[in-house]
N, C-alpha and C positions, 0 to 999 in steps of 0.2 A: 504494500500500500504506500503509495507517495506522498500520503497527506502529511506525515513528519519533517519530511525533506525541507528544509529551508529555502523560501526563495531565493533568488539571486540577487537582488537587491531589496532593503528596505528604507521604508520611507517614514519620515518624525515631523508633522505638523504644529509648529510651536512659535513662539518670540523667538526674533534671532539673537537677542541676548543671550536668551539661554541656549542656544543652538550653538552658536560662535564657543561657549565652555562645555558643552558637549565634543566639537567637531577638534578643539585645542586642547584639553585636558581630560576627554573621556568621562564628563562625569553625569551621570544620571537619575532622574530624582524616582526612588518606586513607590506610587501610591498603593494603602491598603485599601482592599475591597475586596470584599464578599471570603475572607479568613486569607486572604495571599496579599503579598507584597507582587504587584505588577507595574511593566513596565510595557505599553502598545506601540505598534507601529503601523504602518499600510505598508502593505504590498505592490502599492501602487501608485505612479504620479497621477494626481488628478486635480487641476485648479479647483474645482470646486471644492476640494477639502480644504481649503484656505478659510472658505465660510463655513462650514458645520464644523473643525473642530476648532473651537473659539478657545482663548486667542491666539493665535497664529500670523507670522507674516513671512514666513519662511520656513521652507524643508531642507531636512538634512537626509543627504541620499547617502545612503552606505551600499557600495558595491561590494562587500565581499563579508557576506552577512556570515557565511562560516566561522570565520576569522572572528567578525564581532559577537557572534554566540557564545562564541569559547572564551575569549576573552571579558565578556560578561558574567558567566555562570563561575569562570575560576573566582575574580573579585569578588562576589556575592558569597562566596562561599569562603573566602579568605575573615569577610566581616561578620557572617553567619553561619557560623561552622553547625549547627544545629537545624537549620532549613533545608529543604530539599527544593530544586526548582525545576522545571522541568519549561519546555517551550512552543509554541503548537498556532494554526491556522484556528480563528474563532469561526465556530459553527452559526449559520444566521436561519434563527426560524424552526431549524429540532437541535436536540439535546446532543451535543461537540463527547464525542467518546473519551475524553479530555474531561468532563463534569464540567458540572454551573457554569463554575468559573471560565470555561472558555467557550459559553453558550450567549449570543445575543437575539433580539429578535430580528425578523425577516427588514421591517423599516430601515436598518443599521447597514445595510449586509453593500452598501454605496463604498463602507470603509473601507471593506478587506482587510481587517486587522490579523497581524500574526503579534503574539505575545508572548512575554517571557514571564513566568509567574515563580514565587517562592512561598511557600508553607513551614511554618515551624513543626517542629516535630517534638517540640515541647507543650505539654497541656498548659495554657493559659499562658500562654506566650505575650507581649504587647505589643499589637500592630501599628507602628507608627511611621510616618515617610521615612525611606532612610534614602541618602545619595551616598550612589557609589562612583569612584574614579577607576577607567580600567587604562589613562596612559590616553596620550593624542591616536585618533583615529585620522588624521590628517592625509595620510599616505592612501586609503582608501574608500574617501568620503567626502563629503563639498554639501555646498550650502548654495539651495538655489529660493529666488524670489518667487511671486507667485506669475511674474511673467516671464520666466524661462519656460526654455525648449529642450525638451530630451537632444539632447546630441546624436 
């Protein structure tokens, strides 16, 4: 099944503030939701994500999402030695073999979200934002406006 396989590139709809210290020092903020530490992206260039994921005024393309998985999941796991995470295509409309957590409904499914999620494996854990740095992504990733052009 190729549902696990990582895209080839992924895409981050955010301030370029915060993109520019993502794209220069690898750092990323994981929001808690629904018992995981998550962190989303798209699959895909699309200007209209500029408008539904608010606020946004720039994407950060990562071409070589392999690379940055690994280099994710080792950091998260350097700061959370007790989490497990795991990373996956969100299901839009029935229930993601992934659970809840990587399930949205069909209205959403414009996003194509692929996600990286972490659970504690401690009862009563405390889910709080946490940002992690995994190192410049610079080498293979860029930051485009919402009127750029795929290359």
């Amino acid at each position: 099944m190729n549902d696990y396989q990582r895209p080839p590139t992924l895409h981050r709809y955010a301030l370029r503030t915060e993109l520019e210290n993502s794209l220069r020092n690898g750092q990323f903020r994981l929001e808690p939701n629904g018992g995981f530490l998550n962190l989303s992206f798209s699959t895909v260039w699309d200007k209209r994500l500029f408008e539904i994921i608010t606020p946004s005024d720039a994407c950060l393309v990562i071409h070589n999402s392999e690379e940055f998985g690994e280099r994710l999941h080792r950091a998260v796991q350097r700061m959370l030695p007790n989490w497990a995470g795991i990373d996956g295509a969100i299901s839009y409309g029935s229930r993601s073999p992934l659970g809840a957590a990587f399930t949205r409904s069909a209205g959403q499914s414009r996003e194509k979200e692929w996600q990286f999620a972490w659970r504690s494996m401690s009862p009563g854990a405390s889910l709080n934002p946490v940002v992690v740095s995994i190192g410049s992504i610079e080498s293979f990733a860029e930051l485009r406006d919402p009127e750029s052009h795929l290359a």
